[in-house]
C-alpha positions as CSV (number, residue, x, y, z in Angstrom):
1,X,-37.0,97.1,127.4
2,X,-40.8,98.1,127.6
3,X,-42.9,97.3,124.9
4,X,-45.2,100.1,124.2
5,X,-48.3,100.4,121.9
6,X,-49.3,103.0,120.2
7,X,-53.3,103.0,119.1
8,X,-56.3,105.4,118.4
9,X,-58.5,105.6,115.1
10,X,-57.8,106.7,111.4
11,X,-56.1,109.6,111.2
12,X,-55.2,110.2,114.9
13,X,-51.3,110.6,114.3
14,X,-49.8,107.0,115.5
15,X,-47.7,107.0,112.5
16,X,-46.4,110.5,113.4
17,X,-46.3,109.5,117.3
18,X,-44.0,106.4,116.1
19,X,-41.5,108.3,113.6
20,X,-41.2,111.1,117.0
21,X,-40.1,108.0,119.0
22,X,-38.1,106.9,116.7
23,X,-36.3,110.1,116.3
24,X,-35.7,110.1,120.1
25,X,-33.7,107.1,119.5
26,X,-36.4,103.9,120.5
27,X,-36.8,101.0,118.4
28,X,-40.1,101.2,116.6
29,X,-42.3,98.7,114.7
30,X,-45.2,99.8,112.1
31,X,-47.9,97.8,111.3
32,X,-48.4,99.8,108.5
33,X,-45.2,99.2,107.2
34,X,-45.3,95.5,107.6
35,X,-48.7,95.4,105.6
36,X,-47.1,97.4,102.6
37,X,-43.8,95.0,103.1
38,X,-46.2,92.3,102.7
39,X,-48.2,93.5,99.6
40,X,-44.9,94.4,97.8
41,X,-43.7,91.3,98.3
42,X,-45.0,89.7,94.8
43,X,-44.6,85.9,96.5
44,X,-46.5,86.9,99.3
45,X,-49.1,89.4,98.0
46,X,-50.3,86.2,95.0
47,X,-50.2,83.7,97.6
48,X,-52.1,85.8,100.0
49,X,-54.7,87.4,97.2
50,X,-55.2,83.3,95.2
51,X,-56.3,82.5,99.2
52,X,-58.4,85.4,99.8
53,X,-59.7,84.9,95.7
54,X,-59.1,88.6,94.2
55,X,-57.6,89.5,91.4
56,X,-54.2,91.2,92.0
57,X,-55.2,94.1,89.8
58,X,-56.9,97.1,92.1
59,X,-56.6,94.1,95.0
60,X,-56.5,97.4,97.6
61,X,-59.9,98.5,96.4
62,X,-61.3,95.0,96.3
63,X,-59.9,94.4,99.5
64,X,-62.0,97.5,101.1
65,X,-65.1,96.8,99.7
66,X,-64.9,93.4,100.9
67,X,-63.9,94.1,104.4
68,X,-67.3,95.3,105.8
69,X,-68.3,91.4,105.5
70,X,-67.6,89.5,108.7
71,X,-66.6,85.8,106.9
72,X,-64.5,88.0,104.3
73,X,-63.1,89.8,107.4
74,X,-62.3,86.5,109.3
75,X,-60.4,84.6,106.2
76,X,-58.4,88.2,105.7
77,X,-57.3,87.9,109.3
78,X,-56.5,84.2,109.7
79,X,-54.1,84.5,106.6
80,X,-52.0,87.8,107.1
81,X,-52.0,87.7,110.7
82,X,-49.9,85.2,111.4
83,X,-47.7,87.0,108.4
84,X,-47.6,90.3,110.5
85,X,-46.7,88.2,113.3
86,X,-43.9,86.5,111.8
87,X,-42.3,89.8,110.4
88,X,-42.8,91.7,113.8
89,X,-41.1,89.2,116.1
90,X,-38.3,89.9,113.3
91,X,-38.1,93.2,113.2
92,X,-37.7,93.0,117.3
93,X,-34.3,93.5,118.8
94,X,-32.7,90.7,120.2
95,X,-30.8,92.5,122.7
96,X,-32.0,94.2,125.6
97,X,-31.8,98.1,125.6
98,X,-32.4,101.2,127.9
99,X,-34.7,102.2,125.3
100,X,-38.1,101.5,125.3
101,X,-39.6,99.4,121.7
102,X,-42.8,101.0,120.1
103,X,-45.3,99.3,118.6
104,X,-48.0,101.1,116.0
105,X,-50.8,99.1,116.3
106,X,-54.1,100.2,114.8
107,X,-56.9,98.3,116.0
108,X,-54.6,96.7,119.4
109,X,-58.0,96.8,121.3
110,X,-60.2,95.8,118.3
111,X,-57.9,92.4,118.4
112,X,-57.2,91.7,121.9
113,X,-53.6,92.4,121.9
114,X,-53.7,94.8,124.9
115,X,-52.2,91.8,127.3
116,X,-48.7,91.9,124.9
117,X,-47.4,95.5,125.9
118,X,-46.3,97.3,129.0
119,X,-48.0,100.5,128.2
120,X,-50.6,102.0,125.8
121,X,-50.9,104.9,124.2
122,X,-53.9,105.8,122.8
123,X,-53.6,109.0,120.6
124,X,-57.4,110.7,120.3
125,X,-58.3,113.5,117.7
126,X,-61.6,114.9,116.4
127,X,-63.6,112.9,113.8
128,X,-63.4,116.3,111.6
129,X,-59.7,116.7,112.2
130,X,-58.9,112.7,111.3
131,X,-61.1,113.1,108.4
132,X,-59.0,116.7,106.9
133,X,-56.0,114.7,107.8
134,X,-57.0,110.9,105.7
135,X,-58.2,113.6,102.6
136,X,-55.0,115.7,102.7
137,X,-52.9,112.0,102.2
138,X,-55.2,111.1,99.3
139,X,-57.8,109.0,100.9
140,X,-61.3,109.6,100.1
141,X,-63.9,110.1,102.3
142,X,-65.4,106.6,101.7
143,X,-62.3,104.8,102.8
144,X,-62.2,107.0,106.0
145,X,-65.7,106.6,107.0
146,X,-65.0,102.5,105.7
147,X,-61.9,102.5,108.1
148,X,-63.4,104.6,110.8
149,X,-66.4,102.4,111.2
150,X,-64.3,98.9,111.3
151,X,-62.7,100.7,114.8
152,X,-64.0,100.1,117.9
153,X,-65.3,103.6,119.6
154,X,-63.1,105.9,121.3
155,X,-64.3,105.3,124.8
156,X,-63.5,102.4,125.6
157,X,-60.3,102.9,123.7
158,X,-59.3,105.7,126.1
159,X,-60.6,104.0,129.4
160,X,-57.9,100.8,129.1
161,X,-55.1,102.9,127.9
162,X,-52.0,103.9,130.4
163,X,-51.9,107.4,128.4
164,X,-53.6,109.4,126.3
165,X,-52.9,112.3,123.7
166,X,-54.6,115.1,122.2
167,X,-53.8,115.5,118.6
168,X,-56.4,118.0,117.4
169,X,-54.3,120.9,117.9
170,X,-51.1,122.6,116.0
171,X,-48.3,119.9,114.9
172,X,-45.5,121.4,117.0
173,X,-48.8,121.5,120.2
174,X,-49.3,117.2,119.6
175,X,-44.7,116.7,119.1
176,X,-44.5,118.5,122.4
177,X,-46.8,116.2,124.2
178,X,-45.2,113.2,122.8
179,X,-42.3,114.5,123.8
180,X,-43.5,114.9,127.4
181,X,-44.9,111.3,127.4
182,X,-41.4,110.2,126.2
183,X,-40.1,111.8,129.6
184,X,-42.4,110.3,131.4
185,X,-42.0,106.7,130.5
């Protein structure tokens, strides 16, 4: 089984890339899902707020404000990624599979988590086009441009990636070039 990861910025389309996989029958893994398992969780969202101290009302809010400061950044990291960790390795399938496993993993490169996958594929859109895409889900523009500047620049991104994909185009345009990658794998 190959263990694939799927990057790019806010509002690039990795969740969409990872549900297309999915549909073509590989195992995939969200690390957006695993942060919103996490905060639902009421055990682990109070144990994981009382560490961080904020108040569990508007937490999300608090939580992006507070980001932008590196020692706030640091403590935020040293607690929930070891819990990320723990319910990834087990959401992984213990048997081995002609299928390949995808991994969404937002800031892979940002982290230094490259060296864990087989392949990478980074998923590139416009700033304008990830911006209409983050305020068409609800976001405001504050949280993208919050989110956006926490990334790492594209570049780079793109140079130590296996594959890249254009996602500034039609919906049916970016499923057909996933859909090609899939082939291609």
């Amino acid at each position: 089984m190959t263990k694939i990861a799927i990057t790019g910025r806010i509002g690039s389309g990795k969740s969409t890339a990872l549900k297309h996989f999915k549909k073509l029958g590989h195992f995939t893994i969200s690390s957006d899902e695993i942060i919103k398992e996490i905060y639902n969780d009421r055990e682990q969202r109070e144990w994981l707020l009382k560490l961080l101290e904020i108040r569990d009302n508007d937490y999300k809010k608090e939580i992006i404000i507070k980001i932008k400061d590196p020692i706030f950044n640091n403590k935020l990291k040293k607690y929930i990624y070891p819990l990320m960790h723990r319910l990834r390795a087990r959401k992984k399938p213990i048997f081995h599979s002609k299928k390949n496993i995808f991994f969404e993993i937002p800031l892979l490169f940002e982290e230094k988590l490259e060296k864990n996958y087989d392949i990478i594929i980074f998923i590139k859109a416009s700033y304008n086009v990830r911006l209409k895409r983050i305020l068409k889900k609800g976001m405001t523009e504050k949280y993208f441009q919050t989110m956006n500047a926490y990334q790492s620049p594209e570049g780079p991104k793109e140079n130590y990636s296996h594959i890249t994909i254009f996602n500034n185009g039609p919906y049916m345009d970016f499923l057909d070039r996933l859909h090609r990658c899939e082939k291609n794998l």
